[in-house]
Structure formats: C-alpha cells, structure tokens
Backbone as CSV, one residue per row, in Angstrom:
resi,resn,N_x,N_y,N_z,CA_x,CA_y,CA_z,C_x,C_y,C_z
1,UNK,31.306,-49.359,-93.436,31.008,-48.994,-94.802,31.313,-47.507,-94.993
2,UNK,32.126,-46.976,-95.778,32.494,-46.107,-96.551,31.066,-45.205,-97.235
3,UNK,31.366,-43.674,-96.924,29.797,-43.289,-97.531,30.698,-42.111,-97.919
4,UNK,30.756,-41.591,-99.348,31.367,-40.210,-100.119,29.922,-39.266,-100.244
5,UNK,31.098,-38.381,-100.938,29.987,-37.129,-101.126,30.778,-36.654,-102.496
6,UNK,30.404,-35.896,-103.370,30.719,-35.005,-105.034,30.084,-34.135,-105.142
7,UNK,30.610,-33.576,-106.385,30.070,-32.122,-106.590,30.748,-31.389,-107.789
8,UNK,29.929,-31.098,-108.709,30.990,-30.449,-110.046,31.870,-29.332,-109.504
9,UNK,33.125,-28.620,-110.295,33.640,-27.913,-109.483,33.346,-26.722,-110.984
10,UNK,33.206,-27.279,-111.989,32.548,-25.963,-112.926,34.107,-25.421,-113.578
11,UNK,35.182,-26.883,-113.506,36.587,-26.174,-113.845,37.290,-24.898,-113.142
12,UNK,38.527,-24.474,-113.877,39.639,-23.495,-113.943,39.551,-22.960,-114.827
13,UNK,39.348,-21.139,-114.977,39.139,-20.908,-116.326,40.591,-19.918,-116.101
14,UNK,40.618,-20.061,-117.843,41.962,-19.507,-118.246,41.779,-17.897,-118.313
15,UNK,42.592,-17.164,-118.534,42.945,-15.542,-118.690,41.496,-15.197,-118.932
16,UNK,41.298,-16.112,-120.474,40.055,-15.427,-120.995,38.580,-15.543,-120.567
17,UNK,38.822,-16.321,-119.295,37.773,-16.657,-118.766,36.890,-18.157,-119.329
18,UNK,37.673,-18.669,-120.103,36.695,-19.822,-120.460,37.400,-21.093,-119.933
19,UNK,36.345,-21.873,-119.671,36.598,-23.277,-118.520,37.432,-24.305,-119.545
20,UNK,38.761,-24.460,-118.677,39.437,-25.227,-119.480,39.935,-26.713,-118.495
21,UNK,39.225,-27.232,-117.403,38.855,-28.203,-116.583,37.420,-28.389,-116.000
22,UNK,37.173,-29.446,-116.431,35.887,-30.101,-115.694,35.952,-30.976,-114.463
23,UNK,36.225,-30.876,-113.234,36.269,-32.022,-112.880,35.092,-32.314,-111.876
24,UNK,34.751,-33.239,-111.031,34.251,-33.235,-110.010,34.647,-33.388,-108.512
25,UNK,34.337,-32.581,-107.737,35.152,-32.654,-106.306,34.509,-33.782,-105.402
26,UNK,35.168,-35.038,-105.171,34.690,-36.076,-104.349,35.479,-36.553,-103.454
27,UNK,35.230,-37.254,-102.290,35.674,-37.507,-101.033,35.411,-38.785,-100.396
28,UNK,35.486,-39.641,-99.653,35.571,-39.832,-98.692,34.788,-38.928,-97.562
29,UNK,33.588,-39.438,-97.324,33.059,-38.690,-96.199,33.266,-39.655,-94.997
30,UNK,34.312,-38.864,-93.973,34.559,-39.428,-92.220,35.232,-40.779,-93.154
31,UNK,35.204,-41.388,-91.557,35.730,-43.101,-91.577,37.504,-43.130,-91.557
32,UNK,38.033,-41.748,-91.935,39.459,-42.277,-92.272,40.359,-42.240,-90.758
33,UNK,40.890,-42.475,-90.621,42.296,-42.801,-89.405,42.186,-41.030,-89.015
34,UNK,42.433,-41.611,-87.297,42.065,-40.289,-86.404,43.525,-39.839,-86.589
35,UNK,43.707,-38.453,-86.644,44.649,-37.787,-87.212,44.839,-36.448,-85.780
36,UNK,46.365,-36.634,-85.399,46.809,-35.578,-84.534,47.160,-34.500,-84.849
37,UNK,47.586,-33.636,-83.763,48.330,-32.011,-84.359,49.652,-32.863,-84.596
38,UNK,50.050,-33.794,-84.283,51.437,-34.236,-84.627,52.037,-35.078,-85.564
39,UNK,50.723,-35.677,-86.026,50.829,-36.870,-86.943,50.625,-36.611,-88.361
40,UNK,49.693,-34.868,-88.520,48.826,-34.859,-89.418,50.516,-33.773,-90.468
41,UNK,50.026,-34.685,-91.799,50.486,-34.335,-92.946,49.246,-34.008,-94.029
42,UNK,49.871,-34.085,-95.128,48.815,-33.226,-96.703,49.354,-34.664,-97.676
43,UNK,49.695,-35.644,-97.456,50.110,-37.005,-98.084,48.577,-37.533,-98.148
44,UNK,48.622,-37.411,-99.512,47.222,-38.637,-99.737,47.268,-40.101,-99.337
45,UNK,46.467,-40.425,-98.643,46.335,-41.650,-98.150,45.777,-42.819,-99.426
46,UNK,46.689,-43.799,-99.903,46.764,-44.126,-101.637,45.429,-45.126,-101.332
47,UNK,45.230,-45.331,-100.100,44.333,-46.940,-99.911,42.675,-46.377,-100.085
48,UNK,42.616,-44.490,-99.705,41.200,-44.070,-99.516,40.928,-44.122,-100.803
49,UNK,42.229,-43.262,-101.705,42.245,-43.164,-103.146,41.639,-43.836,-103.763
50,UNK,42.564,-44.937,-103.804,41.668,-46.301,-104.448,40.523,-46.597,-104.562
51,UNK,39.636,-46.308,-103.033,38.441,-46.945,-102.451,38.164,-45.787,-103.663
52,UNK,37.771,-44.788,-103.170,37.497,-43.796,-103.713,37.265,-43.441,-105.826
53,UNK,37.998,-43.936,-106.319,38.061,-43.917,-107.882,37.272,-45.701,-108.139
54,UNK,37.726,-46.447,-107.039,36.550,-47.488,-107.663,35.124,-46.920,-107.030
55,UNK,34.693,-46.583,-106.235,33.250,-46.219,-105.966,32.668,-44.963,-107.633
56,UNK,33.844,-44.203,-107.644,33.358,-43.200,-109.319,33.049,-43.958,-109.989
57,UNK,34.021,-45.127,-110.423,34.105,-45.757,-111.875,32.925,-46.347,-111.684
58,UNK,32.543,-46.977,-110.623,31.184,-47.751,-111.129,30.064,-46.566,-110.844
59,UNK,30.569,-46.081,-110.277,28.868,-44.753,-110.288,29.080,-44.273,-111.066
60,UNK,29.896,-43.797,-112.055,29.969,-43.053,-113.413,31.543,-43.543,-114.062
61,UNK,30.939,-44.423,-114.873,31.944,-44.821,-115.633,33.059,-44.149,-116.630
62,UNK,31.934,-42.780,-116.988,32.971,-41.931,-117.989,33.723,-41.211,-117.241
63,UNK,34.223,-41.125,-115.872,34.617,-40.351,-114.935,35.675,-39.723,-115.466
64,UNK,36.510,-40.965,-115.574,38.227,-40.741,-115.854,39.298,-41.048,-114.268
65,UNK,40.314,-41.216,-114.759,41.032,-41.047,-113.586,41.327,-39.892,-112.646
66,UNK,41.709,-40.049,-111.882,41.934,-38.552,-110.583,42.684,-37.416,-111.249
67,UNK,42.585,-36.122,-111.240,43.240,-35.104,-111.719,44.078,-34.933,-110.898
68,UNK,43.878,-34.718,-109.511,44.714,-34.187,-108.412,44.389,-34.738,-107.154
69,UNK,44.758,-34.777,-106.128,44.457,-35.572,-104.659,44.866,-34.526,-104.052
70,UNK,44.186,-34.334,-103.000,44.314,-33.143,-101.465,43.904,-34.070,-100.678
71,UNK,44.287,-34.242,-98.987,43.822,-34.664,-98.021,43.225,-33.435,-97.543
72,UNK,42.103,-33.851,-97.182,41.198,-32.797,-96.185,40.847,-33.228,-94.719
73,UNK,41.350,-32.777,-94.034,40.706,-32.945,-92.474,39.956,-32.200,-92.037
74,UNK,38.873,-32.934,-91.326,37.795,-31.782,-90.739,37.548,-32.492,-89.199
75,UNK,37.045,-31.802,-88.355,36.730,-32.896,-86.940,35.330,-32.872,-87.176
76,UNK,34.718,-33.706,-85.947,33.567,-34.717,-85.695,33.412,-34.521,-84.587
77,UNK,32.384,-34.191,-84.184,31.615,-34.990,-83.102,31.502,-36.098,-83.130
78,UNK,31.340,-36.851,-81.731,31.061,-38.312,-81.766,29.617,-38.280,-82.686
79,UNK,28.616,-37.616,-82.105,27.482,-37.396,-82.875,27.013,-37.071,-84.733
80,UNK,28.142,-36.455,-84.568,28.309,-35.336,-85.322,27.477,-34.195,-85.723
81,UNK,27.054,-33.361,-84.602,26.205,-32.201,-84.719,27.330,-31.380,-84.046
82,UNK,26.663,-30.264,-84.158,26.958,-28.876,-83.777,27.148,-28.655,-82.401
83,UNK,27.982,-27.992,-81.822,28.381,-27.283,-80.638,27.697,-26.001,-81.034
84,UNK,26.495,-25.375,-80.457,26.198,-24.060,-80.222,25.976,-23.978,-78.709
85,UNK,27.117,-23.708,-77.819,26.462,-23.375,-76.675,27.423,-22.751,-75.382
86,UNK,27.156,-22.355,-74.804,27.552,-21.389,-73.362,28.878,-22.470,-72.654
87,UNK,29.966,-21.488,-72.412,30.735,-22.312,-71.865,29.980,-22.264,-70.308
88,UNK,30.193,-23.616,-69.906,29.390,-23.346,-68.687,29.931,-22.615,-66.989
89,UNK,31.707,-23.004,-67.296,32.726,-22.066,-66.462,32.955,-20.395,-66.674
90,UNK,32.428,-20.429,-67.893,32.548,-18.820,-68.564,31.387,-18.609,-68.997
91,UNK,29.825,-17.711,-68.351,29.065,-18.144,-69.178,28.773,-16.785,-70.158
92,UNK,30.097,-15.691,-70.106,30.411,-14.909,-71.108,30.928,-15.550,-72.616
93,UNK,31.265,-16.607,-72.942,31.753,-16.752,-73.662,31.020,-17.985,-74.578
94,UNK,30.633,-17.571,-76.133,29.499,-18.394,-76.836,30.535,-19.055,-77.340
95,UNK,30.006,-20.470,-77.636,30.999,-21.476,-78.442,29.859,-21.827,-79.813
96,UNK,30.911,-22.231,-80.680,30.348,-22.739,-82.315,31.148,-23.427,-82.711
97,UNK,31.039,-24.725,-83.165,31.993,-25.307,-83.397,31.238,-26.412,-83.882
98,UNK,31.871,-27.068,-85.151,32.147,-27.475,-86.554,31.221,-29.240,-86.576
99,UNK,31.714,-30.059,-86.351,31.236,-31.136,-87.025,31.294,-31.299,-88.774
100,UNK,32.145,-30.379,-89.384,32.415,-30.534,-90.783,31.298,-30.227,-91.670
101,UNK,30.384,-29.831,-91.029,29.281,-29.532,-92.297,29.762,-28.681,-93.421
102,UNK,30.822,-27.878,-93.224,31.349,-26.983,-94.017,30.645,-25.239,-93.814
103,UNK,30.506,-24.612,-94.830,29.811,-23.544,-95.280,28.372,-23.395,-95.279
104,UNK,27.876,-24.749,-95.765,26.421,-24.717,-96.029,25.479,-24.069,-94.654
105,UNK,25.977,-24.382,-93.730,25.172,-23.431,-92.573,25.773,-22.310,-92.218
106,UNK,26.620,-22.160,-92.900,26.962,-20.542,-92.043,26.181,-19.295,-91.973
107,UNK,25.195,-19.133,-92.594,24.052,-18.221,-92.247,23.582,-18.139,-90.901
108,UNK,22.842,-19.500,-90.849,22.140,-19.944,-89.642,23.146,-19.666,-88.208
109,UNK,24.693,-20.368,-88.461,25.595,-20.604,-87.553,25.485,-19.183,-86.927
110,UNK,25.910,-17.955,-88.010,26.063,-16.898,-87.770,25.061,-16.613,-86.856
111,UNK,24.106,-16.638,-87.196,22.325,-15.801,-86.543,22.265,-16.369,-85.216
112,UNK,22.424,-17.600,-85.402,22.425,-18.698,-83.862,23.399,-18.093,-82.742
113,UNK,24.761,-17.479,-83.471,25.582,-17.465,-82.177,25.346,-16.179,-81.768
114,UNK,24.901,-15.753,-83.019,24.565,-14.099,-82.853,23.683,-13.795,-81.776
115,UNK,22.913,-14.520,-81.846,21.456,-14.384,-80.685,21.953,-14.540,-79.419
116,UNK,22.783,-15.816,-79.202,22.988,-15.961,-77.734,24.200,-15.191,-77.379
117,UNK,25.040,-14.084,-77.973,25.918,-13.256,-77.738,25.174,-12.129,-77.711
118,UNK,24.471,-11.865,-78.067,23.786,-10.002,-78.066,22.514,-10.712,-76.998
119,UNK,21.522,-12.038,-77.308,20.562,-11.799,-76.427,20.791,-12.979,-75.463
120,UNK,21.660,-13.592,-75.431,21.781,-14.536,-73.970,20.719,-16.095,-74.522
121,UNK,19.897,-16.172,-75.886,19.619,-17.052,-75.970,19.090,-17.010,-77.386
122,UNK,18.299,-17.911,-77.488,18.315,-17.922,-79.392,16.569,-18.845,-79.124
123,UNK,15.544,-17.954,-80.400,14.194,-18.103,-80.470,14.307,-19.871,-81.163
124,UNK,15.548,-20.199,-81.412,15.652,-22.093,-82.121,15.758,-22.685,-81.068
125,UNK,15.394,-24.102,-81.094,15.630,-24.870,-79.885,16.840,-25.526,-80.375
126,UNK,17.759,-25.306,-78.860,19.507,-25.791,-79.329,19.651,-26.707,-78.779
127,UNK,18.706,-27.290,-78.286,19.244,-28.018,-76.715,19.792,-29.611,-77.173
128,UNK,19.810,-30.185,-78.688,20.391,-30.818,-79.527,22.028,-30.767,-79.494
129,UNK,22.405,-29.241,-79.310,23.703,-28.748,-79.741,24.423,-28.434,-78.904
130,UNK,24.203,-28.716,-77.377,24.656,-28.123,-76.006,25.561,-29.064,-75.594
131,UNK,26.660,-28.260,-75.061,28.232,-29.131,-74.666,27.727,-30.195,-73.780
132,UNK,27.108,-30.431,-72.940,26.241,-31.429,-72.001,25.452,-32.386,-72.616
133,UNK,25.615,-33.265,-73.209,24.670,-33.982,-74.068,26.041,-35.130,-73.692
134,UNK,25.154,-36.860,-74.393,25.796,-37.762,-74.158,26.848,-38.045,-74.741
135,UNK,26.797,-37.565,-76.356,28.000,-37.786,-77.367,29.336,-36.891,-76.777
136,UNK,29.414,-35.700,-75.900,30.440,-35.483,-75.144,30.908,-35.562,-74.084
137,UNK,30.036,-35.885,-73.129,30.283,-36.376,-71.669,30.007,-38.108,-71.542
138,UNK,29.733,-38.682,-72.250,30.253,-40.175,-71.994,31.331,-41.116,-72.921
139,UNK,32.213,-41.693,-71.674,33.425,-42.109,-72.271,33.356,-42.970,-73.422
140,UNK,32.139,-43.816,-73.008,32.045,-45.184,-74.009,31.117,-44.979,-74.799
141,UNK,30.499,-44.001,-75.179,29.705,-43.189,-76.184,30.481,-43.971,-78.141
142,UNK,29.726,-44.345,-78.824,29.910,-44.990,-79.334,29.604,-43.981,-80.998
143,UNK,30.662,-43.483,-81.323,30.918,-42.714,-82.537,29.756,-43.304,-83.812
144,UNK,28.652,-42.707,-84.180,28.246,-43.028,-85.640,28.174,-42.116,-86.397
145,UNK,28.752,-41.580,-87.482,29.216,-40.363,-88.112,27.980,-41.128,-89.733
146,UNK,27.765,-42.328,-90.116,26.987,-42.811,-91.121,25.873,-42.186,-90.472
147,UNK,25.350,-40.898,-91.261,23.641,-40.673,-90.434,22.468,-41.041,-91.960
C-alpha cells in the first residue's frame, strides 16, 4: 500500500510580489523502484503519477490536474531512521546520514552530531541510530518504510 505526503507551496510570486500559483506539493512517500547511480534519471515515472492524482482527486476533489512533475529521490534505511554514529574503523570520524526526513530535523541533526564531534558523545540516547543495529547488519532484514 502506497502512503503520500502534501503540503501547500503558497505559489510563485511575480515581480510584484503577488502569488500568481497555488499549488500543492505531493508525493509518493517510499515504495517506488530501487534506483542506481546508473539507472537514475529526472523522467517521471507516469504509473506513480497516476496513482498519485487519483489518491488527490478523491481526497480533494477541487484539486485540479498536475501543474508540473519532478522525480525526487531520497534513500532509506531498511528501518528508516537515522544514522548518528561513530565509524567504528575510524572512531575520529562522526557519521549523519539521511533516511529522507528532509529538513525538518536539521536543528537537532546539527546539535546531535555536534556533541559527539566536540564531546565524543551526546546527553540523547542514540543507541536507536547506531551503524550496528539489525536493519544494517542483517541480510534478510525485512524493509518496512510504512511506519
């Protein structure tokens, strides 16, 4: 099952500053075809599309049709949480790394890596977010990105 996410984007405003597009920014959250450094293009995939403008139309009927299409790729954890933690061959070197949440944590991200680079550890409990956990060290670890 297919699970999106939206969000007004508050339009494009012209010279004079006044909003001359409304649209809303919606997606496809995860689920789509695993994508390489070799494979990966900016071609909208027409089949997510689809899924995608019928899930609007019936959640908001006055939607309208699509203005524009972008493919967005982001990676995943099998889990999909956060990498905050010590390489364990280098244990100079702090790792942070993505699971797609976007922006919305980058405060925290910041402060978190901040701590264990200036103080060797962080007053949050990370131990959720540490390269050693099952979602990266087991093979047959079983991807659920629907949380």
């Amino acid at each position: 099952m297919a699970a999106y996410y939206g969000f007004p984007t508050y339009g494009v405003a012209d010279r004079a500053g006044a909003s001359v597009e409304k649209t809303i920014k919606a997606a496809q959250d995860c689920g789509g075809p695993t994508v390489t450094a070799e494979d990966r293009h900016g071609t909208t995939d027409e089949a997510m599309l689809a899924r995608l403008t019928a899930f609007l139309s019936a959640l908001l009927p006055g939607c309208g049709p699509p203005v524009r299409s972008k493919r967005c790729l982001y990676t995943l954890t099998p889990d999909r949480d956060f990498v905050i933690d010590r390489l364990p061959a280098y244990p100079a070197v702090t790792v942070g790394l993505g699971s797609a949440h976007g922006f919305k944590f980058a405060p925290l991200f910041g402060r978190l890596l901040t701590d264990m680079a200036l103080n060797g550890a962080s007053d949050y409990d990370l131990s959720g977010f540490r390269l050693e956990r099952e979602a990266l060290t087991e093979p047959g670890y079983l991807a659920n990105w629907l949380v």
